[in-house]
N, C-alpha and C positions, 0 to 999 in steps of 0.2 A: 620506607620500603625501597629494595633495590628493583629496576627492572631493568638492569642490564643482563639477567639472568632468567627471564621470566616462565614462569609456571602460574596455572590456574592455580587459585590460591584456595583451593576446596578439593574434596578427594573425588577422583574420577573414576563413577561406574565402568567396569570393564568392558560394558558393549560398546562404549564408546571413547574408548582408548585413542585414536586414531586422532590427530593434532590438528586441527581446522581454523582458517582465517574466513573469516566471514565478514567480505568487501560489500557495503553498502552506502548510496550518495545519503540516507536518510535514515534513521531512528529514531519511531514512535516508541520509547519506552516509559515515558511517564508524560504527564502534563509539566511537570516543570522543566522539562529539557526541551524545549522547544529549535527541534533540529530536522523538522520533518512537514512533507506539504498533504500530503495523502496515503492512499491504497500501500502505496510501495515502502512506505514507512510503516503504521500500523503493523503491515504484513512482517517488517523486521525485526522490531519492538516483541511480537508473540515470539518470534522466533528466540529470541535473544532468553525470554522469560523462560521459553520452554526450556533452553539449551541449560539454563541453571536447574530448574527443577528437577532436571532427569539427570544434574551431574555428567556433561557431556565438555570435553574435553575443547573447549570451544571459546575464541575471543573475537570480537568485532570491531572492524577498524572502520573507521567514519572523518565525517570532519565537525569542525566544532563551526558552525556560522552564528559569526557575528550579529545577524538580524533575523536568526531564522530562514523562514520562506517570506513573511512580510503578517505585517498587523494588519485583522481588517475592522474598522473602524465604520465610520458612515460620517455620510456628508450632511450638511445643515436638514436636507429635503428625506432621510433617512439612507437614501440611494449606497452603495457603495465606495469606502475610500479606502486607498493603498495607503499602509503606513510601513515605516520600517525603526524600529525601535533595540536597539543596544541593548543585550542580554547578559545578564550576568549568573556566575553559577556559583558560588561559596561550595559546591559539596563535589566539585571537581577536583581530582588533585594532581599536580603540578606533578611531572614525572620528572621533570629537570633534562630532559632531554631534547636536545636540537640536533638538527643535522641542517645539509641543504641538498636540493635537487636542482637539476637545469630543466627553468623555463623559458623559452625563447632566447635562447643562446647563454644565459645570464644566470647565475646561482639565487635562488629564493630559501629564505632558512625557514623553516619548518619547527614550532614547536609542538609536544607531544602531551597530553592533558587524559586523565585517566579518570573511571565511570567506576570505580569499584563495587562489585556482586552486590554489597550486601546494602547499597543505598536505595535502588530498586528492584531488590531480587531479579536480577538479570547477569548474565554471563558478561563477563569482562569487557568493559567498551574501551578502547582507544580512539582519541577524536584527536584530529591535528587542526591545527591557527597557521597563518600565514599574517596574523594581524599584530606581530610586534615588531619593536622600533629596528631591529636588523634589516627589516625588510622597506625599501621604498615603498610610496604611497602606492602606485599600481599593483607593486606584490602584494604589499596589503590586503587591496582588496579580494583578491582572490575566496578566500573564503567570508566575505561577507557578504553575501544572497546566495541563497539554496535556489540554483537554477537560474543564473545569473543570464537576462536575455544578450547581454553581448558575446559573441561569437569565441572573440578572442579568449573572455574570460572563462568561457563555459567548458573550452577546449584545456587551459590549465584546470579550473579545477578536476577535469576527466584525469591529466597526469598527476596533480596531488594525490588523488584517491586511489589511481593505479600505482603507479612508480615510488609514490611517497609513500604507497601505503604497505607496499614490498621493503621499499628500503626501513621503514619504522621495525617492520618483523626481523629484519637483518640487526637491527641497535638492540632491540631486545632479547635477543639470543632464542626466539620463538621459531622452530622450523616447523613448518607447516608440513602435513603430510598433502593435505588438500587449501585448495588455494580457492573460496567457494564466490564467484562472481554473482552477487545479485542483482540481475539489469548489466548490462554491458559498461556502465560508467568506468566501469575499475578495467578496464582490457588492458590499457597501458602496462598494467603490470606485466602482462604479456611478453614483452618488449622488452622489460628489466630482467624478469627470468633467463629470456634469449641470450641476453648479451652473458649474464651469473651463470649459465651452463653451458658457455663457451659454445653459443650459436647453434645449439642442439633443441630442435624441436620437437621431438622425441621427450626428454626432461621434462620442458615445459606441461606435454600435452597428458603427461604422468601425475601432475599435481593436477590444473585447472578443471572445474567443473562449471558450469555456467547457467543461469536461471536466466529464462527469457520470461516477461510479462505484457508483452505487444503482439495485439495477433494481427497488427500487418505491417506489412513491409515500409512504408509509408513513414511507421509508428517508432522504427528503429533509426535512431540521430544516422546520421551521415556528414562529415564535412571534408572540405577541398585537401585534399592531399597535400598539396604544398603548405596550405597553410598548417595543417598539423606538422607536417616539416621543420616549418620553420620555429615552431611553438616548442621544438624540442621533443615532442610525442615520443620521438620511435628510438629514442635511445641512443643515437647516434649513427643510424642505418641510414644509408641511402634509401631515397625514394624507391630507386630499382629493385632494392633489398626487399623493400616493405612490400612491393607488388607480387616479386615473387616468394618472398615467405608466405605473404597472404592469398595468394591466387586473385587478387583483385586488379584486371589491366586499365581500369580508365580512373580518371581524375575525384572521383568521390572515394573516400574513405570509410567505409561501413562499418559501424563500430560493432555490432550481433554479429555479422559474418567475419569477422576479425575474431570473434571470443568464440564462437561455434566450429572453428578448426583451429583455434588455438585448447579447447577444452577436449578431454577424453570423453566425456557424457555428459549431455544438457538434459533440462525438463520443463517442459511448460507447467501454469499451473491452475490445471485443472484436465480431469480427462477430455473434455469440449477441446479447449485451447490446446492440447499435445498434438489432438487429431488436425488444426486448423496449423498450426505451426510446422509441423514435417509436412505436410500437404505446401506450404506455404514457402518452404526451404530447400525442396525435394527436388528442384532444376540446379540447387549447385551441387559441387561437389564436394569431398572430402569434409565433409563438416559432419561433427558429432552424431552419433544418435541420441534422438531427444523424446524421453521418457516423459509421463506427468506423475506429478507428484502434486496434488489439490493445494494451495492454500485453505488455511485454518487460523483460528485465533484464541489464545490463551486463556483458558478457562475461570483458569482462577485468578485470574486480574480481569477479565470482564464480566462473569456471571455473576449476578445477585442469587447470594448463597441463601437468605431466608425462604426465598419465593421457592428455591428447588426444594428446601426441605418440606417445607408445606407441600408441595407437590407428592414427596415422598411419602410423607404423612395422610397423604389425603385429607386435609384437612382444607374442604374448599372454601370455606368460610373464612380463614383467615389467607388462605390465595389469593382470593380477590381481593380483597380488605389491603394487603400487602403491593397488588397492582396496584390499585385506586389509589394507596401511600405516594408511589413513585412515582404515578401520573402527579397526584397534584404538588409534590415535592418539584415536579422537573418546570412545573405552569407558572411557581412562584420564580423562575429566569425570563419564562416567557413574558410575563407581566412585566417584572424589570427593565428586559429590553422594549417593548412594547407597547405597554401601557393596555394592554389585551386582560381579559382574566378566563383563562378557559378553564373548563366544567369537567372534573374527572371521571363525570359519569358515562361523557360524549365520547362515542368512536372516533378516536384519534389516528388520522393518515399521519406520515411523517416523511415526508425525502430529502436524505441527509447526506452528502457526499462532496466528493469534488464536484465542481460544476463544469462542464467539459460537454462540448456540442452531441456528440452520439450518447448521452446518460437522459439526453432530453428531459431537465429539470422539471419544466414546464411543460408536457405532456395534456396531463389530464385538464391542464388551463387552457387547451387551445380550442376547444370546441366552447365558445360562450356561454350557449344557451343550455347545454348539459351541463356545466361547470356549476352556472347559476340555479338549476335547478337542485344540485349535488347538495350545494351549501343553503340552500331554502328549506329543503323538505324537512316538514314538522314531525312524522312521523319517523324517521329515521334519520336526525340532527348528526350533521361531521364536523368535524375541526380539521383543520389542515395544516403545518409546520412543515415552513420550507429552512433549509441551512445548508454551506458549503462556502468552499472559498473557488473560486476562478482562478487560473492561473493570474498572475498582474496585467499582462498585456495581452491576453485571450478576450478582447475586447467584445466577439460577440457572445460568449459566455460573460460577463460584466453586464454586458446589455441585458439578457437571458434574465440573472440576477435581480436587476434594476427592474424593467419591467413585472418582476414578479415583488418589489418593493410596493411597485405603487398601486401594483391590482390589490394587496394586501390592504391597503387604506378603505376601501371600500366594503370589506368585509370583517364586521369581530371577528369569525370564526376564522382569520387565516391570518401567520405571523410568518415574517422571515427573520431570520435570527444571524446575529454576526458571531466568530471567534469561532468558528468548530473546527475546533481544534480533541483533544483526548478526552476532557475533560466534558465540554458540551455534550461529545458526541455520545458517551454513556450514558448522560440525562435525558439526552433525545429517543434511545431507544429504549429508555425506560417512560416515555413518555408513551410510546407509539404504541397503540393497539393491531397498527397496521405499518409495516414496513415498506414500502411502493419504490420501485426499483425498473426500470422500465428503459434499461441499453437496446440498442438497434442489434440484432443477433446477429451474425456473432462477434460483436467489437470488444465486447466484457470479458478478457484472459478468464477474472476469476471473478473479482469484487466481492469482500470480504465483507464488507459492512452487514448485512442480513445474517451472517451468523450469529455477533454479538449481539443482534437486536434478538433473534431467537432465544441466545439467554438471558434476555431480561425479557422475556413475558411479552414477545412481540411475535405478530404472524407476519412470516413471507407471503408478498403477494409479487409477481416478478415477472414479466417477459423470458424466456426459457434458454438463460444464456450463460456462458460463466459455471460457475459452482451448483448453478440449480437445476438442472437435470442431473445431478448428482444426490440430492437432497428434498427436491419440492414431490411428493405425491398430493394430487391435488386431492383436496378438500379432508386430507387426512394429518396433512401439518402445515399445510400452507396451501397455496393456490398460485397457479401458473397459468398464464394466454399460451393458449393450443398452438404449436409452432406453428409456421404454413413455407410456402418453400419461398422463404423471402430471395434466395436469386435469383427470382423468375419476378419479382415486383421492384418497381417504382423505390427512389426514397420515401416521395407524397403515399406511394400506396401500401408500404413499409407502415406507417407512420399513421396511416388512417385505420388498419387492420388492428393494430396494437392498440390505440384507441378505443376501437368498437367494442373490441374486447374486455377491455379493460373494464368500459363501463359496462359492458352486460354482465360480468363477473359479479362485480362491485354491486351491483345494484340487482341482481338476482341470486346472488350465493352468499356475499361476506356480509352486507349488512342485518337479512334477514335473519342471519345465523346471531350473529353479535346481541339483537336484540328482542329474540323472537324463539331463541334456543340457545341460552347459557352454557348449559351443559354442554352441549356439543360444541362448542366455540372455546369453554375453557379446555376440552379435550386435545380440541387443535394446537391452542396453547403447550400445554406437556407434549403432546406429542415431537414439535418443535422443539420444545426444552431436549427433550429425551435425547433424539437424534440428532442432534446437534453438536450436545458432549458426548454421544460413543462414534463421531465420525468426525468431528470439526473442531478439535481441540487440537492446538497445535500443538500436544505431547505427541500427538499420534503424526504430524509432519515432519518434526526433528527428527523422532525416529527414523521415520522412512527417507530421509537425507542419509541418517549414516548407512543405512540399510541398503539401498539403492545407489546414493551420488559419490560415496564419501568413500566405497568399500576398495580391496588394494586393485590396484592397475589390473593384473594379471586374470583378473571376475571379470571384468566387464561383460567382455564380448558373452562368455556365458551367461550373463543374468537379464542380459537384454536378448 
C-alpha cells in the first residue's frame, strides 16, 4: 500500500466529508494494542470505532509505546507491582516511512506504523516509534512509557505527538480540514502550523479544534518555558515570540491555554464539565468558545448484544439466566486471580477505574464498622470487586490500592483484581449488579466507565457528577446521592456526606429492591440498557463532533 498519497481506504458518507486528524497521547481500541492508561483512551478507542462505523472521513495519529503505560502485576504479599514489559504487534504494518523532527536542538527520526480499519473496525490509526537504531538511546526512549514521569521526556513526547504528528500528515499527502486535539498533548502542532502558514494565526485557528477533559486548572500540565525552549517545542520561535503569540507573560507554559487560543471551538465533555470549564477559563482572554459535547462509548464493541435481545423480547427468564451467565463467567477470573469463588446469586458492588485520589477507591471501606456490617449481613449477602491501575508513581493511590489488597484478605466476599485494562474491564461490568462510582463533585469531566457497565446489565449508583446528571433518574435507572452544596463543605465533610449517603441509599433503596422486588430491579436494569444506547453511544458523539467541532470556519460564531 502507498501512503505517500493517503485516503481513507473505505467510501465516505457525505455528512462527513470534511478531512479530520484526530491527535491523541492514547488509544483504547482493542485489548491487544496496549497503548492506553485510562478514561482518556477508552474515550478515544469508541471514538475511533464510531468514526469507522458511520464512514467518517477520519484518521488518528497516536504513538506506538514501547511498554504501554506499564504491567501491573503483584508482589509476593498480593500488594501492587509496576512492571513494564516489550510489546509486540504482528498485525501492525510498516508504512516504510521516516522522517525526523528537532528535539532539543538535535534531529530524532521518527518511524511511521499503521492500524488498518479492518483489523479492529476502527478508523485508520497512525502510531509513530522513536524506538529504532537511527535514533540514540535517549531518542529512543521517548516513546517507551505512556506518560513518562520525567519531565524532559514527557515534554518530547508532547512535540512527537504535536509536531511529528503534523509533519506525519504532511509525508502522507493528508490535508486535514480540522486539526482535532484530544487533551492538549498534541498543541505543539500549534507551533508547526504557525511556522507552515507563514506565522499566520489566523490559519492555524481555522483548522484547530480542541477537547479539554480537566475541570481544573491545576489538572491542566504546565512546564518552564525555557525548558520547552530548549526542548525544541516552539518551532524555532523565540521565547518572546511564544509569549506573545500566546498571551502568556510569565515563566509557566500552559499547555490548554496554548490549545484554547490556538483552536477556533473547544468542548468539554459533558454538559456539568462545559459549564465548570468556561466558568473556569472565563478570567482569560481570547481563548475559544468552549461548547460540551458528552462523552459516550461504542455500542457495539461493548454491549452484550444477547442480554438486549432478551430484553427486547421480554423474555425475563432467560434475562436473568443470561446475567447470572456473565456473572459467574467473569467469577471464574476472580477465582483465578484470587483464589475467592463468588456466588452469582449475590449482589455484586464493583468499582473499577483508574485509581486517582478524588474517585476515592476506598470510600465505602472507610467507615469500619458499616463496612463490616455491609459484608456480614445474612439477609442481604454483597460481594464487593475492587480493580484499576494507579498512576506508577501516584504513590498514595498505590497505597489506596495496597491497603484495599489487604482489607481483602479478611473478607471472601471482597477481591481486588490486577490488569484492567479492555478486556477485564468488560468482564467486571458484566460482573457487577452494581456500578459504584463515587468522585468528589465536580472533579469527574465525565467518566465513561458507568456507561458500558449499563450495557451489560449493570445499575449506576454514583455521586452526581460527570455524565450522571445527564443520565441517572433515581430509582428509575439508576440511583444518585442527592447533591448538597459541597462549596460550602469541608473535604472531611465532602467526604462524610457521600458516605452517609451512600450507605442510606444502599441499604434502604438498592438492596431491598435487588432482593425483595426482582421485577422492579430488573426494570432498573433495562431501563439503564435503554437510555444508555439512545443517548451514550458514541455514534451519537462522532456525530456531534462533525456537526458542532468539525463544521467550516465561517458557522462557528453562528452555531455557538
Amino acid at each position: 500500500m502507498d501512503f505517500r498519497k493517503y485516503k481513507v481506504p473505505y467510501p465516505i458518507d457525505d455528512r462527513y466529508s470534511r478531512q479530520v486528524a484526530y491527535f491523541s497521547m492514547e488509544f483504547a481500541v482493542h485489548q491487544p494494542l496496549k497503548i492506553y492508561s485510562g478514561g482518556l483512551g477508552f474515550l478515544a478507542g469508541s471514538h475511533m470505532r464510531s468514526a469507522y462505523e458511520l464512514r467518517q472521513n477520519l484518521i488518528g495519529i497516536g504513538i506506538l509505546w514501547k511498554y504501554g503505560y506499564y504491567d501491573q502485576v503483584r508482589n509476593q504479599d498480593q500488594t501492587l507491582q509496576v512492571t513494564w514489559m516489550e510489546k509486540q504487534y504482528s498485525f501492525l504494518e510498516d508504512t516504510g516511512i521516516k522522517f525526523s523532527i528537532t528535539v532539543h536542538e538535535h534531529p530524532v527520526w521518527v518511524k511511521v506504523m499503521y492500524l488498518p480499519p479492518t483489523t479492529f473496525n476502527s478508523a485508520p490509526l497512525f502510531l509513530m516509534t522513536t524506538d529504532i537504531p537511527e535514533n540514540d538511546y535517549v531518542s529512543q526512549t521517548i516513546t517507551h512509557r505512556l506518560y513518562d514521569a520525567n519531565v524532559a521526556t514527557k515534554v518530547a513526547q508532547f512535540i512527537l505527538l504535536g509536531v511529528g504528528g503534523a509533519r506525519l500528515l504532511d509525508e502522507i499527502g493528508f490535508t486535514p480540514d480540522v486539526y482535532h486535539l484530544n487533551e492538549a498533548h498534541a498543541v505543539s502542532a500549534g507551533f508547526y502550523l504557525y511556522r507552515k502558514f507563514n506565522n499566520n494565526l489566523a490559519e492555524v485557528q481555522k483548522r484547530m479544534v480542541f477537547t479539554t477533559h480537566t475541570p481544573e486548572e491545576a489538572g491542566n500540565e504546565k512546564h518552564d518555558i525555557y525548558l520547552c525552549h530548549k526542548m525544541s517545542y516552539f518551532c524555532g520561535l523565540s521565547v518572546d515570540e511564544v509569549r506573545k503569540l500566546t498571551g502568556m507573560p510569565d515563566d509557566q507554559f500552559n499547555h490548554s491555554l496554548a490549545a484554547l487560543r490556538f483552536a477556533r471551538i473547544a468542548n468539554g465533555v459533558s454538559q456539568l464539565h462545559g459549564e465548570v470549564s468556561r466558568d473556569m477559563w472565563s478570567k482569560y482572554d481570547n481563548i475559544a468558545p468552549i461548547l460540551s459535547i458528552t462523552n459516550a462509548q461504542n455500542w457495539q464493541y461493548w454491549a452484550d448484544k444477547a442480554l438486549y435481545r432478551f430484553r427486547e423480547d421480554g423474555d425475563d427468564v432467560a434475562f436473568d439466566d443470561r446475567k447470572k451467565w456473565m456473572k459467574k463467567r467473569a467469577f471464574e477470573i476472580v477465582a483465578d486471580q484470587t483464589g475467592k469463588i463468588f456466588n452469582p446469586n449475590v449482589f455484586t458492588i464493583v468499582w473499577a477505574r483508574r485509581f486517582a485520589g478524588y474517585k476515592r477507591a476506598g470510600l465505602i471501606a472507610t467507615d469500619e464498622k458499616r463496612f463490616e456490617a455491609l459484608l456480614t449481613n445474612a439477609k442481604y449477602p454483597v460481594q464487593i470487586i475492587w480493580a484499576g491501575k494507579p498512576y506508577p508513581l501516584d504513590y498514595p493511590a498505590i497505597s489506596e490500592f495496597n491497603h484495599l489488597v489487604h482489607l481483602s484478605k479478611r473478607h471472601k466476599n471482597v477481591a481486588v483484581m490486577i490488569g484492567y485494562e479492555l478486556g477485564l474491564s468488560k468482564r467486571l461490568k458484566q460482573a457487577a449488579d452494581c456500578w459504584l462510582n463515587n468522585p468528589r463533585v465536580p472533579r469527574e469531566a465525565s467518566g465513561t466507565s458507568g456507561m458500558t457497565a449499563a450495557m451489560n446489565g449493570a445499575v449506576n449508583f454514583s455521586t452526581n457528577d460527570g455524565w450522571i446528571p445527564e443520565f441517572v433518574h433515581h430509582g428509575n435507572n439508576g440511583f444518585v446521592v442527592p447533591p448538597a452544596n459541597y462549596h460550602q463543605m469541608s473535604v472531611q465533610e465532602q467526604d462524610q456526606y457521600d458516605l452517609d449517603q451512600l450507605y442510606d441509599i444502599l441499604q434502604k433503596e438498592v438492596l431491598p429492591l435487588y432482593y425483595d422486588d426482582r421485577d422492579t430491579w430488573r426494570q432498573i436494569v433495562k431501563n439503564g440498557m435503554r437510555d444508555v444506547w439512545l443517548q451514550f453511544d458514541s455514534n451519537r458523539m462522532a456525530n456531534e463532533y462533525y456537526e458542532m467541532l468539525y463544521q467550516e470556519y465561517h458557522n462557528v460564531e453562528a452555531t455557538y
